[in-house]
Backbone of each chain as ProteinMPNN parsed JSONL, in Angstrom:
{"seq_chain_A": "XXXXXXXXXXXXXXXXXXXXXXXXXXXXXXXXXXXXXXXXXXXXXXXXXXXXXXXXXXXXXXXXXXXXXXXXXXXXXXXXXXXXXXXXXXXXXXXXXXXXXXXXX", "coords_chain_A": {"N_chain_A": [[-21.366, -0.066, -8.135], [-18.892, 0.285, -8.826], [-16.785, 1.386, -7.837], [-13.073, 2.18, -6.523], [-11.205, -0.561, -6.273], [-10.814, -1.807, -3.106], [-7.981, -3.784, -2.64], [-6.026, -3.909, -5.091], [-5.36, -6.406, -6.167], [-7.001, -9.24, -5.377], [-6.266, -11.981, -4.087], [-7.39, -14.924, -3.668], [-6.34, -18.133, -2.023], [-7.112, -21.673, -2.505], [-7.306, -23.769, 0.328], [-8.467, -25.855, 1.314], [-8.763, -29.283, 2.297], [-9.551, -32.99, 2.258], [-10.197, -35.599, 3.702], [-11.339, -37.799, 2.419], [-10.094, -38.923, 0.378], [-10.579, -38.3, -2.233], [-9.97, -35.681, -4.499], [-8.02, -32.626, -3.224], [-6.851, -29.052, -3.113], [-5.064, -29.077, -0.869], [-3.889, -31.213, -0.192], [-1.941, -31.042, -2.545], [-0.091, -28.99, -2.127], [-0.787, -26.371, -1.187], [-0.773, -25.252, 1.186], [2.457, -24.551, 1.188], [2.464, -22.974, -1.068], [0.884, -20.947, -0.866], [2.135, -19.773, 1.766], [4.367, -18.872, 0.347], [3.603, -17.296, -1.525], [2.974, -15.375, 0.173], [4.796, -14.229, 1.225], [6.722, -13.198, -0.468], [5.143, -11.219, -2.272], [5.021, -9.568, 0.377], [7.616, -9.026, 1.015], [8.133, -7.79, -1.63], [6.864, -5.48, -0.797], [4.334, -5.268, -1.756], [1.996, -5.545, -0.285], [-1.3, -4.527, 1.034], [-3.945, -2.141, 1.283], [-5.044, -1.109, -1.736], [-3.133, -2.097, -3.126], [-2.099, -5.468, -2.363], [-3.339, -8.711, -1.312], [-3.059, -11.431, -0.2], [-4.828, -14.178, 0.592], [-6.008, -17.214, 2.386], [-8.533, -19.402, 1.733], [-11.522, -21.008, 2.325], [-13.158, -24.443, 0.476], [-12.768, -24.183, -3.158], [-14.13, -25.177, -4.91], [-13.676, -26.442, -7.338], [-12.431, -28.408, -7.805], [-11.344, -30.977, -8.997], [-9.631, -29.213, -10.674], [-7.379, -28.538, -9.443], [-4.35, -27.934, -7.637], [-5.856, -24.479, -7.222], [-6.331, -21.23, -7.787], [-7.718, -17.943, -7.172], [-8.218, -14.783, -8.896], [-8.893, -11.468, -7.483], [-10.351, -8.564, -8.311], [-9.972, -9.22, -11.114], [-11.209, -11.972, -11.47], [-9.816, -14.078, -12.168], [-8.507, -17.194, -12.645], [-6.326, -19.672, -11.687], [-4.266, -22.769, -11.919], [-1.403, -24.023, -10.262], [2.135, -25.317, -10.173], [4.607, -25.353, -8.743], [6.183, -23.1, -6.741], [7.794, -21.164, -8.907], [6.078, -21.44, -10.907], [4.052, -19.818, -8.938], [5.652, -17.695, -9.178], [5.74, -16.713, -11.183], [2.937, -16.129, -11.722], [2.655, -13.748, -10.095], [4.567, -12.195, -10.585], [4.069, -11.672, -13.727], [1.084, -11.08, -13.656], [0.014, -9.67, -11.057], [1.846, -7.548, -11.051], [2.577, -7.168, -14.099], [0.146, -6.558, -14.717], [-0.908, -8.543, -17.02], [-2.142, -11.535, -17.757], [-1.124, -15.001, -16.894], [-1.326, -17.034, -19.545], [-0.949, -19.591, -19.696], [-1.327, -21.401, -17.713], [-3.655, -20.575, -16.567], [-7.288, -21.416, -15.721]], "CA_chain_A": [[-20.401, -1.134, -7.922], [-17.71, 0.823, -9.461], [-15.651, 2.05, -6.748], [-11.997, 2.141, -6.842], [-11.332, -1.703, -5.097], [-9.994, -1.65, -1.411], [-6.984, -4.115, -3.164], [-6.039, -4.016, -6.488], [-5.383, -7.889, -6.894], [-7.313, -9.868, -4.0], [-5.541, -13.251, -4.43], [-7.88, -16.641, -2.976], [-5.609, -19.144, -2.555], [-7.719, -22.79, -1.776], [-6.299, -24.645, 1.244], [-9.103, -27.283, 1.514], [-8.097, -30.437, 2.567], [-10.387, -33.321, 2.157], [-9.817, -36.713, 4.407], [-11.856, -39.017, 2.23], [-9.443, -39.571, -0.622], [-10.899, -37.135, -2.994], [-8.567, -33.974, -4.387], [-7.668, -31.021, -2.668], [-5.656, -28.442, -2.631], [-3.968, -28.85, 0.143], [-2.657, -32.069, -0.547], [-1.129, -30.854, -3.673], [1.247, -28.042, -1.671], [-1.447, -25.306, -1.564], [-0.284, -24.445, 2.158], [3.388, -23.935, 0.757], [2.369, -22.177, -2.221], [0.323, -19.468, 0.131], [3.143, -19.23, 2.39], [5.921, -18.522, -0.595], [3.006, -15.925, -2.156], [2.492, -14.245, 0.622], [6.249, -13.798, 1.691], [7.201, -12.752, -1.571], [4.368, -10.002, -1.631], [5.311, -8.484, 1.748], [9.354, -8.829, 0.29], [8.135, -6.56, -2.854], [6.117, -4.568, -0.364], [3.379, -5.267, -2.384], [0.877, -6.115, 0.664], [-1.945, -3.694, 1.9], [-4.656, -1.738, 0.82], [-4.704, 0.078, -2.524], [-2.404, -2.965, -3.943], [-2.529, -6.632, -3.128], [-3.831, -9.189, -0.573], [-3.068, -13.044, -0.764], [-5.8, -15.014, 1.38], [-6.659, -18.908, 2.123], [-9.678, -19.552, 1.724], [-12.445, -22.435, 2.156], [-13.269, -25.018, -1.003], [-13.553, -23.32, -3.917], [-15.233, -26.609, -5.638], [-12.986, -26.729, -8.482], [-11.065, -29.572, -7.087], [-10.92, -31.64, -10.267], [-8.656, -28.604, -11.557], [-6.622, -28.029, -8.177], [-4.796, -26.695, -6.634], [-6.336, -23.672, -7.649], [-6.868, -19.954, -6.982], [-8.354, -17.113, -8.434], [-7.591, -13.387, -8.398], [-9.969, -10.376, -7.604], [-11.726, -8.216, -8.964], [-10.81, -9.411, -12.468], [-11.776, -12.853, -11.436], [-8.819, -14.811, -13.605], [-8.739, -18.148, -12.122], [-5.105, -20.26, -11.968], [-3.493, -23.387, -11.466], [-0.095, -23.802, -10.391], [2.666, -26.468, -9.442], [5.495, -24.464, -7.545], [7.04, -22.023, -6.638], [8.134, -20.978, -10.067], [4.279, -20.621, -11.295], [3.626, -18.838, -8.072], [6.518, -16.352, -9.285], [5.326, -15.983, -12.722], [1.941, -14.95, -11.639], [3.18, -12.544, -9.546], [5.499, -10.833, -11.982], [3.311, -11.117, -14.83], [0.086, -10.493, -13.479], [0.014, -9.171, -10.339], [2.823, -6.468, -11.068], [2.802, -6.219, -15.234], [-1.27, -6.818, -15.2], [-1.0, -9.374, -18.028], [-2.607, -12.935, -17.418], [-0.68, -16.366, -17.382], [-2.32, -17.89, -20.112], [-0.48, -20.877, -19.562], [-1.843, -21.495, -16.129], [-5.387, -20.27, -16.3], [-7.928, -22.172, -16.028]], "C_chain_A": [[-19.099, -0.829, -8.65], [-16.528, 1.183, -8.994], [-14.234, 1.749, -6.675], [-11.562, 0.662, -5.912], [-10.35, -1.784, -3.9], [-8.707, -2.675, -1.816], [-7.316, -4.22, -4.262], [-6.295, -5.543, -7.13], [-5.671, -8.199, -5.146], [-7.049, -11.389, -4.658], [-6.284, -14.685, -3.089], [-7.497, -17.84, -3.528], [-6.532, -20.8, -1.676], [-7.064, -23.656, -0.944], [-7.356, -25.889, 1.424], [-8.756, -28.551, 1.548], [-9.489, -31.389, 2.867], [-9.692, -34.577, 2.637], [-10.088, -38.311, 4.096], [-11.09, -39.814, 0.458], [-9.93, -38.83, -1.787], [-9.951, -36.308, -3.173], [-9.142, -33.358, -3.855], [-6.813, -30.523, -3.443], [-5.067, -28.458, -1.85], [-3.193, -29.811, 0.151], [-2.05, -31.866, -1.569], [-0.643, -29.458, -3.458], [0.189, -26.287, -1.959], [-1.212, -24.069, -0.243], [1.165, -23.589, 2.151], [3.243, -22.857, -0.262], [1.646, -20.497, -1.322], [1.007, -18.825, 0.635], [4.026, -18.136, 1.367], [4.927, -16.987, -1.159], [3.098, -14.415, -1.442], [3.82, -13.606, 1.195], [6.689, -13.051, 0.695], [6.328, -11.066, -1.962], [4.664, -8.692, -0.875], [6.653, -8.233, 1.425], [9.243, -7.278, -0.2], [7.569, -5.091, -2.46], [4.596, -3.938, -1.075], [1.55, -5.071, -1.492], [0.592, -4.504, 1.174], [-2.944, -3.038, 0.719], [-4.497, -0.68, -0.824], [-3.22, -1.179, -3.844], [-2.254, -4.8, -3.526], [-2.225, -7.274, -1.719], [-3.868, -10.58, -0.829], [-3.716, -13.693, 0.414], [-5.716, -16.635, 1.254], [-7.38, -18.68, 2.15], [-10.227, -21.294, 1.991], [-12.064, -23.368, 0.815], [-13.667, -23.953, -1.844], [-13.939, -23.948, -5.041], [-14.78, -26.176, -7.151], [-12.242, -27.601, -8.545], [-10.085, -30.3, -8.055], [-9.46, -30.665, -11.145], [-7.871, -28.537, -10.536], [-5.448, -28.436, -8.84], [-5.027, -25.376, -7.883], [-6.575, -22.361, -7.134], [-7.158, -18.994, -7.377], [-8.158, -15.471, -7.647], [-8.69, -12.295, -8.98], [-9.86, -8.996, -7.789], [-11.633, -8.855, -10.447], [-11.168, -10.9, -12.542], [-11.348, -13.903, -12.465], [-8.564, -15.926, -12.359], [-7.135, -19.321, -12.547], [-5.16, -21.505, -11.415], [-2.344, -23.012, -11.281], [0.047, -25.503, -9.88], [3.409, -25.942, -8.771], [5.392, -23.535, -7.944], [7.075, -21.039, -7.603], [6.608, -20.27, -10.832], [3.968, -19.396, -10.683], [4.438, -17.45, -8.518], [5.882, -15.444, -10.46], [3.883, -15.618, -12.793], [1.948, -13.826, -10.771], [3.755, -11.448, -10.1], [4.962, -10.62, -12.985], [1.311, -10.377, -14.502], [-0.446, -9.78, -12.235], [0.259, -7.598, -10.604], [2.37, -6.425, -12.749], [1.416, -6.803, -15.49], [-1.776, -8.207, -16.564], [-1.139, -11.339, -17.662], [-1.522, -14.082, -17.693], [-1.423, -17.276, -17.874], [-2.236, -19.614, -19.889], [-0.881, -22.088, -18.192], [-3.138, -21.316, -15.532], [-6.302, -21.478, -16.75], [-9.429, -21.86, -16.291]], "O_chain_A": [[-18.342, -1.729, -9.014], [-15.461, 1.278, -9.601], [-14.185, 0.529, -6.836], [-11.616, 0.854, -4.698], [-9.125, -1.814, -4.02], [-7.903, -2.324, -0.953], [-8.44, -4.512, -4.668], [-7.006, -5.879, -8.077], [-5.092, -7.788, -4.141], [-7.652, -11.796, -5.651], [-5.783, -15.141, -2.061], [-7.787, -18.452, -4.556], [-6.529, -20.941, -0.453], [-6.195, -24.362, -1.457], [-6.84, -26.969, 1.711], [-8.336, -28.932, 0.455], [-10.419, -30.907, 3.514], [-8.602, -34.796, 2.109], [-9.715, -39.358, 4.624], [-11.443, -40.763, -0.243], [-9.002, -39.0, -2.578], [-9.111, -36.074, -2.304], [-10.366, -33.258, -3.767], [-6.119, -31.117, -4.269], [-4.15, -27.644, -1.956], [-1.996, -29.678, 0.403], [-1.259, -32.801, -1.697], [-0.703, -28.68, -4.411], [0.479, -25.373, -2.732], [-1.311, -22.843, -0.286], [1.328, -22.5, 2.701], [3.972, -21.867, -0.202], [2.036, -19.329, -1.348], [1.027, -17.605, 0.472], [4.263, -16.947, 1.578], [5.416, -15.858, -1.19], [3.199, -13.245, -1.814], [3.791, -12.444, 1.602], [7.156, -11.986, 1.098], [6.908, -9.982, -1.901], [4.63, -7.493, -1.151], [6.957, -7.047, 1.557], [9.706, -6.215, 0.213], [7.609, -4.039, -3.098], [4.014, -2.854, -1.02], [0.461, -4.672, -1.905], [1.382, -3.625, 1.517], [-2.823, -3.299, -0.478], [-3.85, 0.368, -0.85], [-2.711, -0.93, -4.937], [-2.313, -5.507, -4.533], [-1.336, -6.851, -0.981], [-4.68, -10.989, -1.659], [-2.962, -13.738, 1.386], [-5.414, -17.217, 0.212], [-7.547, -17.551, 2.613], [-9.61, -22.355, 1.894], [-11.023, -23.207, 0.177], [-14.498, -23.077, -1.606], [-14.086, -23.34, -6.101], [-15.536, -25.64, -7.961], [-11.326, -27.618, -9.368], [-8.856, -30.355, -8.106], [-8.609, -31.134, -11.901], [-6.917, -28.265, -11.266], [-5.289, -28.977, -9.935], [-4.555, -25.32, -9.019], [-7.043, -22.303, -5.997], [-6.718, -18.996, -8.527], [-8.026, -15.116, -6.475], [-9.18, -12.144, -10.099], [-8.992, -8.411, -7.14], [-12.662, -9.079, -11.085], [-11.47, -11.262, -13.679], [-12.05, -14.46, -13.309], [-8.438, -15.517, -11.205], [-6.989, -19.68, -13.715], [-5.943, -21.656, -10.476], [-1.917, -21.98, -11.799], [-0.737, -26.381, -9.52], [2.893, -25.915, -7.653], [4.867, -23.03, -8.936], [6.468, -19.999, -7.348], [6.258, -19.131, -11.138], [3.707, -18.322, -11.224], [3.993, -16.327, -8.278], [5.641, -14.251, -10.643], [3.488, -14.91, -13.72], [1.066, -12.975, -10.886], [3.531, -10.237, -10.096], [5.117, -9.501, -13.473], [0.663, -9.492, -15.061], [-1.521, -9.217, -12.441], [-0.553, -6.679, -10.494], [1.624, -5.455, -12.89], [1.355, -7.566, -16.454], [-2.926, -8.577, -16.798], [-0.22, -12.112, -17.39], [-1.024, -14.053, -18.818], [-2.059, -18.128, -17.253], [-3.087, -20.503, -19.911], [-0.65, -23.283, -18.008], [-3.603, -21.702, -14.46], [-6.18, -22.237, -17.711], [-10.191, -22.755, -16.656]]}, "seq_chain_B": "XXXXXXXXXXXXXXXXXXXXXXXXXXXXXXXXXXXXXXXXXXXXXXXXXXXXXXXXXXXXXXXXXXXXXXXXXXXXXXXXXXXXXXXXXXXXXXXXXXXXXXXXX", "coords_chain_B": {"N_chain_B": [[-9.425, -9.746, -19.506], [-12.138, -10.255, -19.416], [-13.919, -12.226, -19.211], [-16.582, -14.128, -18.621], [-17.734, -14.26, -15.533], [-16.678, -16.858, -13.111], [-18.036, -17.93, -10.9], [-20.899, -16.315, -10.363], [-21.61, -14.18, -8.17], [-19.356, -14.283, -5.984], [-18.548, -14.838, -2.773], [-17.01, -14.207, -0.017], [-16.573, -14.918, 3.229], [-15.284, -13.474, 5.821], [-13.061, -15.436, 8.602], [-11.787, -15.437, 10.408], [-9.859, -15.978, 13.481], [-8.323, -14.563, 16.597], [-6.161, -14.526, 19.312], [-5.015, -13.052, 20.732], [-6.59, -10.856, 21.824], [-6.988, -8.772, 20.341], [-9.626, -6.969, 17.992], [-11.583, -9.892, 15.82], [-12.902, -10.819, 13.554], [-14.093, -13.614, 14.049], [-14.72, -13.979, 16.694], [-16.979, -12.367, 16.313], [-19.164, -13.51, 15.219], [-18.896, -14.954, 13.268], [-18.554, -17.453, 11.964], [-20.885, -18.211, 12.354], [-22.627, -16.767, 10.396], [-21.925, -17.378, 8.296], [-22.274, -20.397, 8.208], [-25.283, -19.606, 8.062], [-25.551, -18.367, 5.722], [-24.302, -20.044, 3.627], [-26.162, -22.347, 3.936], [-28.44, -20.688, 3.223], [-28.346, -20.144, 0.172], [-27.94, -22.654, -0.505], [-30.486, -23.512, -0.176], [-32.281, -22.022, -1.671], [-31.392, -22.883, -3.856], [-29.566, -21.602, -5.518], [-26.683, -22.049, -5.788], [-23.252, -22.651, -6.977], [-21.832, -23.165, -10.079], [-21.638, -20.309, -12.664], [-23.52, -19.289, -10.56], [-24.039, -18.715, -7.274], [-21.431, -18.123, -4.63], [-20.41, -19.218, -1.913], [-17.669, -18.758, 0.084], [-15.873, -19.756, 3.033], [-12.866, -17.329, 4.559], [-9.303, -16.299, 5.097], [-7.428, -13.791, 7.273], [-9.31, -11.012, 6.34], [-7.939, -8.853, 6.706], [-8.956, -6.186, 7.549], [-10.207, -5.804, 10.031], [-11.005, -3.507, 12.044], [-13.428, -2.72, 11.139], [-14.872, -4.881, 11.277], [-17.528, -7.302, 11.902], [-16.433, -8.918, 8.671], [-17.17, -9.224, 5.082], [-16.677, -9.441, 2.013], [-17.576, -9.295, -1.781], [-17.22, -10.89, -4.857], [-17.454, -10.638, -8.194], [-17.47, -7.494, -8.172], [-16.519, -6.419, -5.953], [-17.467, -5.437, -3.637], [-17.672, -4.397, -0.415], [-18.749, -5.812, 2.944], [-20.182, -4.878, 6.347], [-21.614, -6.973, 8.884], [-24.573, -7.562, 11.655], [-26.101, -9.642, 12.019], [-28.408, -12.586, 11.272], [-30.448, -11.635, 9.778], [-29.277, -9.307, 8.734], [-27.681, -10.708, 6.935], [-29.212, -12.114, 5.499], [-30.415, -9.828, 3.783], [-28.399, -9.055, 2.293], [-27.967, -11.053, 0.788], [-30.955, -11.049, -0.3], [-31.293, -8.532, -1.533], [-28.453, -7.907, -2.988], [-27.355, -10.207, -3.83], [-29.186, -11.54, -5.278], [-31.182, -9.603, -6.056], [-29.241, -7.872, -7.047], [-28.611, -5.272, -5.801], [-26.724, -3.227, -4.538], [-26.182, -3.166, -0.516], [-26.978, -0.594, 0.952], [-26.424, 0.37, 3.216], [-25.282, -1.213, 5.114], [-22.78, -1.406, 3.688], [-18.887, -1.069, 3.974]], "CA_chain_B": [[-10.113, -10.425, -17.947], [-13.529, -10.435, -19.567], [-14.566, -13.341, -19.606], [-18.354, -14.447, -17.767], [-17.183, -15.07, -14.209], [-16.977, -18.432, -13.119], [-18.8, -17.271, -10.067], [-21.425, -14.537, -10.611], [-21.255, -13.569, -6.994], [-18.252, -14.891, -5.112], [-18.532, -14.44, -1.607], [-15.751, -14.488, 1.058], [-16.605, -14.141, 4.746], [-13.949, -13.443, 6.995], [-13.231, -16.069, 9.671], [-10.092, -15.416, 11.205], [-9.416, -15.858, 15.082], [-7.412, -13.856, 17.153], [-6.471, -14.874, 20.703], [-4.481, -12.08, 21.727], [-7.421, -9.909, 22.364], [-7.266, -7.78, 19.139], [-10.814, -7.953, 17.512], [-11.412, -10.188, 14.738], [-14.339, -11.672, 12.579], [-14.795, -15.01, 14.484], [-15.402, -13.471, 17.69], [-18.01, -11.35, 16.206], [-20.332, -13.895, 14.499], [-18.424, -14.908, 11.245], [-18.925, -19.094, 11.72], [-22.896, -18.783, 11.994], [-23.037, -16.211, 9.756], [-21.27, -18.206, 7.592], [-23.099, -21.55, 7.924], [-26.287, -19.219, 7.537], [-25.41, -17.725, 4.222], [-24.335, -21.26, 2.816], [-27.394, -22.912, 3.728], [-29.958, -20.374, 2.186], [-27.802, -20.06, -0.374], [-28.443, -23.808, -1.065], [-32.175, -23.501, 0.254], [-32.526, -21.118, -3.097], [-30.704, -23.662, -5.218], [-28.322, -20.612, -6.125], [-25.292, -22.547, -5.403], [-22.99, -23.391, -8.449], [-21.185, -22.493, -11.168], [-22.71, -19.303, -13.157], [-24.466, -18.727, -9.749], [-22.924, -18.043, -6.025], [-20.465, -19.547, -3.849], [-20.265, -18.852, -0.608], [-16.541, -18.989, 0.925], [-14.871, -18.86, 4.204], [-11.467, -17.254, 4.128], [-8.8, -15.975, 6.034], [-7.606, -12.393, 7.783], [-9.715, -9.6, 4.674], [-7.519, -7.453, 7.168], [-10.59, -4.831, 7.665], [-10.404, -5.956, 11.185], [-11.746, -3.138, 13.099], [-14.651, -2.88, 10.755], [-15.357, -6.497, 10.856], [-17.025, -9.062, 11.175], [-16.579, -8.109, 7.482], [-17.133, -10.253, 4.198], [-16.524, -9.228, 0.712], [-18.881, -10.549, -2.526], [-16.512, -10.448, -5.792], [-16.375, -9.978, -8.848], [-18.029, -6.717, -7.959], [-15.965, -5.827, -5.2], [-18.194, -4.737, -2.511], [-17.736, -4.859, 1.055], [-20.454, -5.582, 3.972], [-20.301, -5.856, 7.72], [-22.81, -7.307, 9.648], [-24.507, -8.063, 12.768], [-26.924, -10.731, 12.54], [-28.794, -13.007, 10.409], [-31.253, -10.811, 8.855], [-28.589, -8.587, 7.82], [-26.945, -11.452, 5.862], [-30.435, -12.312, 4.353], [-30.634, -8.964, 3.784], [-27.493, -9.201, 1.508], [-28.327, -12.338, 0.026], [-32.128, -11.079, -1.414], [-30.996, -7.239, -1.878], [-27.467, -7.632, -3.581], [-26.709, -11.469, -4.802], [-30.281, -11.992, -5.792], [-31.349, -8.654, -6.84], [-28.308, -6.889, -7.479], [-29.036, -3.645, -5.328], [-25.865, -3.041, -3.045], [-27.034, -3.061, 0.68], [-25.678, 0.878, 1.462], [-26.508, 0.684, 5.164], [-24.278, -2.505, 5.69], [-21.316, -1.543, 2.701], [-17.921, -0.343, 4.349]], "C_chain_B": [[-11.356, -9.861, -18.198], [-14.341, -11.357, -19.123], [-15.509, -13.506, -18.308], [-17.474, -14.836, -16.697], [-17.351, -16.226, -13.824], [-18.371, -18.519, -11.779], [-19.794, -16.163, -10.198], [-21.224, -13.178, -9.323], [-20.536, -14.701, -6.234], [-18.031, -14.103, -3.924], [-17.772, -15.197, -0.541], [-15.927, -13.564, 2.639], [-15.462, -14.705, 5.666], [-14.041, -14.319, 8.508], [-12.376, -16.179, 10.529], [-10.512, -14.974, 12.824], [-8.16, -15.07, 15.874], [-7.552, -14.147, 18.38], [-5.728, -14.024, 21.376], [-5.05, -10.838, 21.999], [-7.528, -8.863, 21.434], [-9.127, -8.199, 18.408], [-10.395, -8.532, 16.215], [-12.963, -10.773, 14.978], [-15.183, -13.039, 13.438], [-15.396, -15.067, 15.698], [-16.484, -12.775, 17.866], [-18.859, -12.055, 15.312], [-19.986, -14.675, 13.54], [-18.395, -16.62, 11.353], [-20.657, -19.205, 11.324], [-23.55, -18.033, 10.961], [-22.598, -16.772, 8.07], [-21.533, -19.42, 6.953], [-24.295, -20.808, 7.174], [-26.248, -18.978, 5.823], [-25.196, -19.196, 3.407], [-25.449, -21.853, 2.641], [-28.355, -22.106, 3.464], [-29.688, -20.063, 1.118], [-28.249, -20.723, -1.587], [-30.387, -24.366, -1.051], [-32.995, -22.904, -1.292], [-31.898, -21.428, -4.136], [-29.598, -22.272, -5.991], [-27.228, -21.01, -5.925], [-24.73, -23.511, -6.689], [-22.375, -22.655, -9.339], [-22.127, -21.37, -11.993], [-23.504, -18.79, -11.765], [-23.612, -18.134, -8.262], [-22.366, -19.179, -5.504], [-20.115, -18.791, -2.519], [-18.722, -19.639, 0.343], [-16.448, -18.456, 2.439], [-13.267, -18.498, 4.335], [-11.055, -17.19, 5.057], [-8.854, -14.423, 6.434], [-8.212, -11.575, 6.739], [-8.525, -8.736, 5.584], [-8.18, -6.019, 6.963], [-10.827, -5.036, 9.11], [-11.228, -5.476, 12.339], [-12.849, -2.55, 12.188], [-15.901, -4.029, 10.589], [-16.608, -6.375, 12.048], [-16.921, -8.377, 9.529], [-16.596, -9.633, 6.379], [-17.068, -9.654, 2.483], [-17.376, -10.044, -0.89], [-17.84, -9.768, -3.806], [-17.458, -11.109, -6.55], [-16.651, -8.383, -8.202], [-17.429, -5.564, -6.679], [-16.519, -4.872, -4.142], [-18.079, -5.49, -1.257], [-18.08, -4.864, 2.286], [-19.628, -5.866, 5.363], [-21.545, -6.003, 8.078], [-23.752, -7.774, 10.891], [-25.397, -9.152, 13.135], [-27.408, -10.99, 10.864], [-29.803, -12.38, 9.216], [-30.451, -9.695, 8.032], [-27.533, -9.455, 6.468], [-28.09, -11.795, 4.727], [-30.689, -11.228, 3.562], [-29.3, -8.828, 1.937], [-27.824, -10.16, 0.259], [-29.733, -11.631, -1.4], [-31.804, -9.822, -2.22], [-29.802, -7.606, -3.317], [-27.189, -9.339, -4.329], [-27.953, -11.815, -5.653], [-30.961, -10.721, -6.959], [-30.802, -7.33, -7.98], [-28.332, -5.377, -7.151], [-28.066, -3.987, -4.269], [-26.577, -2.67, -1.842], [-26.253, -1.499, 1.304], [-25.665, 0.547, 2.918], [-25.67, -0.39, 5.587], [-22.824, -2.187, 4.715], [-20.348, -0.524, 3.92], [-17.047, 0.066, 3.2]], "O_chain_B": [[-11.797, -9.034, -17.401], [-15.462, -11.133, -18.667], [-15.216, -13.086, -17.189], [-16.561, -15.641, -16.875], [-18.368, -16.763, -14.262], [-19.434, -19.127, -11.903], [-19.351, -15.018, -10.118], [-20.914, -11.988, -9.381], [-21.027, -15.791, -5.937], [-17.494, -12.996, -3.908], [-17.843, -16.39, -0.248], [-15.664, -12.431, 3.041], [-15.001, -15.787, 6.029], [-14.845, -14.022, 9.392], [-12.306, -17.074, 11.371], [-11.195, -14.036, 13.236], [-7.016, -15.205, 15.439], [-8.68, -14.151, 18.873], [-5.691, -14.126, 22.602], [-4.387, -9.857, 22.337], [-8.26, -7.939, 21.785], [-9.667, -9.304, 18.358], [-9.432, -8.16, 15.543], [-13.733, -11.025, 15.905], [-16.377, -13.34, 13.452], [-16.315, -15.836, 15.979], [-17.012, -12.492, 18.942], [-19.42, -11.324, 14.496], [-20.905, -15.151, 12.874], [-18.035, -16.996, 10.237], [-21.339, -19.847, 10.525], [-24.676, -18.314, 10.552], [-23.063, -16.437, 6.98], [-21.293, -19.713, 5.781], [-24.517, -21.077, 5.994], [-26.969, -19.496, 4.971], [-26.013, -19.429, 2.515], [-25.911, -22.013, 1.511], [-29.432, -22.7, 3.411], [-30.658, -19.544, 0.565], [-28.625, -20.363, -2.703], [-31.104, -25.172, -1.644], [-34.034, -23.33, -1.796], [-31.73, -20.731, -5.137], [-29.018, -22.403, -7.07], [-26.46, -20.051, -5.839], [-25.231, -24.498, -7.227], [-22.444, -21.427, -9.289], [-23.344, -21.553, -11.965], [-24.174, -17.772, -11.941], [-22.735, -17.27, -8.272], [-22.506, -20.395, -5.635], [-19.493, -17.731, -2.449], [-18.715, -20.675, 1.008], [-16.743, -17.368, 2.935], [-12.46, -19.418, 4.204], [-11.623, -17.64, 6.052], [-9.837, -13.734, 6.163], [-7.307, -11.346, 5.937], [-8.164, -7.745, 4.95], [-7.826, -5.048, 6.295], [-11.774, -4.369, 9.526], [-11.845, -6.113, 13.193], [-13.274, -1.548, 12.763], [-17.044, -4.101, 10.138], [-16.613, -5.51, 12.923], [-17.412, -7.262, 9.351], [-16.197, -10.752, 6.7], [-18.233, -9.669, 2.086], [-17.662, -11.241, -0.927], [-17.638, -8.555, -3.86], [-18.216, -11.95, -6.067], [-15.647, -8.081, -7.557], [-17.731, -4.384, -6.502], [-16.073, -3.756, -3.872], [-18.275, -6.682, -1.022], [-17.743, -3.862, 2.916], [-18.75, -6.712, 5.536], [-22.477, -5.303, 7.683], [-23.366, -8.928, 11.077], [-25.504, -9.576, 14.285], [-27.179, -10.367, 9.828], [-29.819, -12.676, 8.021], [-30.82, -9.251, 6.944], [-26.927, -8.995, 5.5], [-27.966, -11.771, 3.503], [-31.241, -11.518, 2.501], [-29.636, -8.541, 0.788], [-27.886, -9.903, -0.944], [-29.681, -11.639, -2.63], [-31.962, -9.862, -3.44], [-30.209, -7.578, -4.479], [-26.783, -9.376, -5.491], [-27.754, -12.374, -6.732], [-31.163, -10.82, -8.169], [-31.217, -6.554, -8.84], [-28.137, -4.464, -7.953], [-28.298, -4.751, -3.332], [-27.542, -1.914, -1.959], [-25.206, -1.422, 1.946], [-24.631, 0.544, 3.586], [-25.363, -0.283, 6.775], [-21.797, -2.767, 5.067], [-20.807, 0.419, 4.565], [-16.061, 0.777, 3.397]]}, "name": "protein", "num_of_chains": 2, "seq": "XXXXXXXXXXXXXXXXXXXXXXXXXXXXXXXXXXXXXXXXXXXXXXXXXXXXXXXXXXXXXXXXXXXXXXXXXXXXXXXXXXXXXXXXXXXXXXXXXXXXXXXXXXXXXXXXXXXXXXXXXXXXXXXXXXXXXXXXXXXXXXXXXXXXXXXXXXXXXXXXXXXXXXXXXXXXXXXXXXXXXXXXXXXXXXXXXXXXXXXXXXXXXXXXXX"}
């Protein structure tokens, strides 16, 4: 299980949307936040194999902390509120490997 | 990015649709294979924090290897063509921890 990983940072961002009054992510801007990641990404030319992959995904039954999304293989787990978050895990951990402590959950 | 995964095995099967005749995942199984894996998942009380989680995401972009599904932290990645090959996954690799070679891409 060692193998060099088919992306470096696999980025699951939660879009779940829940109808019964309960949190999501998606009512708290998890479809914008995907969008802006994944634009920004493909910008830096970051996107594709061998370096980095931003996904929606299902629930990822953390709701209480949402929105929420967590980044693979090292399995570091974020909130955000905009934009701004979304940038600063991008530039700090995406690109200079170093976690947003401020943001992890 | 030590720390105990929140997930032990985090699993993301690919469910993405394509209607302009390219293949993709959803055309090739990836809803029932999908339900399946959740519900024996939960059948084996393995569902949960410290234990597995069974997601559905969006494009893995692995397309013409698909249906395809990925099981993090661990970073291994299966296709498959039927239910016994997901059980197959399930008792082999989330349960036992023996990658399934004949299904890894």
């Amino acid at each position: 299980m060692s193998d060099t990983p088919y992306y470096e940072h696999h980025v699951f961002i939660c879009m779940n949307r829940r109808e019964d009054g309960r949190p999501c992510c998606a009512a708290r801007g998890a479809q914008a936040a995907q969008q802006h990641a994944k634009q920004r990404i493909k910008q830096l030319n970051l996107n594709g194999p061998g370096k980095v992959r931003i996904n929606q995904s299902g629930c990822l039954d953390r709701c209480d902390e949402g929105p929420v999304m967590v980044v693979y293989p090292q399995g570091t787990w974020y909130t955000y509120v905009d934009n701004e978050d979304i940038d600063e895990i991008i530039d700090s951990h995406l690109i200079g490997g170093n976690v947003v402590e401020r943001l992890k959950i």
